[in-house]
N, C-alpha and C positions, 0 to 999 in steps of 0.2 A: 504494500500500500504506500503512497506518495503522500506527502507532505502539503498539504493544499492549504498552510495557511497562508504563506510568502505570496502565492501566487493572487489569493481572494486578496491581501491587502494590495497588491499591486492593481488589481481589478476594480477592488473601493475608492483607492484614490485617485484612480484616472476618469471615475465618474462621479467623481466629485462635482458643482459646478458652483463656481468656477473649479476646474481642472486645481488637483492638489499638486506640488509638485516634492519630489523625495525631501527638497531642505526644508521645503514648510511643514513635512510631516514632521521633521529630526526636530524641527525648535519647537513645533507645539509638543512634542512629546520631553524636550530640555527642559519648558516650562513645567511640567509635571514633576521633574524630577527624575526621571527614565533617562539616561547619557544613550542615545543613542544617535550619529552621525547621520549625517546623508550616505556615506560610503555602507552604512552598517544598513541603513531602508533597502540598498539595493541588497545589498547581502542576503537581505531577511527574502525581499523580493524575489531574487535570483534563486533561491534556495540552496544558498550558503551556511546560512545562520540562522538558526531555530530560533524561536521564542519564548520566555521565559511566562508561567501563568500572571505575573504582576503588569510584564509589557504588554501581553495582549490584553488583557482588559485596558490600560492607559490606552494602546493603540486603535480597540475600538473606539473611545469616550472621542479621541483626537477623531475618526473618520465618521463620529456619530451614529454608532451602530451598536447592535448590543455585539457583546463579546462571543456570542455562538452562532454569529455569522462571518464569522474572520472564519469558520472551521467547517463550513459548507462546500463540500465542491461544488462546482458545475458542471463538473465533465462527467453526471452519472450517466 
């Protein structure tokens, strides 16, 4: 089984609108307290780098979503 949460966040915040872009996600998620970089959004994106349960819930709140749709695929 694949990892589809990097990918649904990459998904969320490209339909965002206005369109979110990787360094507005890294500062709104700085301001919470979460250090995580624009290189690191891709990372997570890319499906480099897992997420940790404390990021993704920050990560939902940042792309306005509950936290059990960063974990939905779409490719059933």
């Amino acid at each position: 089984m694949q990892n589809v949460t990097g990918r649904r966040i990459g998904q969320l915040r490209k339909a965002k609108d206005p369109r979110m872009t990787q360094a507005e996600l890294a500062h709104a998620l700085q301001l919470q307290g979460v250090n995580i970089d624009r290189a690191g959004i891709a990372k997570i994106e890319g499906g480099y780098r897992q997420v940790s349960d404390v990021e993704l819930v920050v990560i939902a709140q940042a792309l306005g979503v509950p936290p059990t749709e960063l974990l939905e695929s779409t490719d059933l």
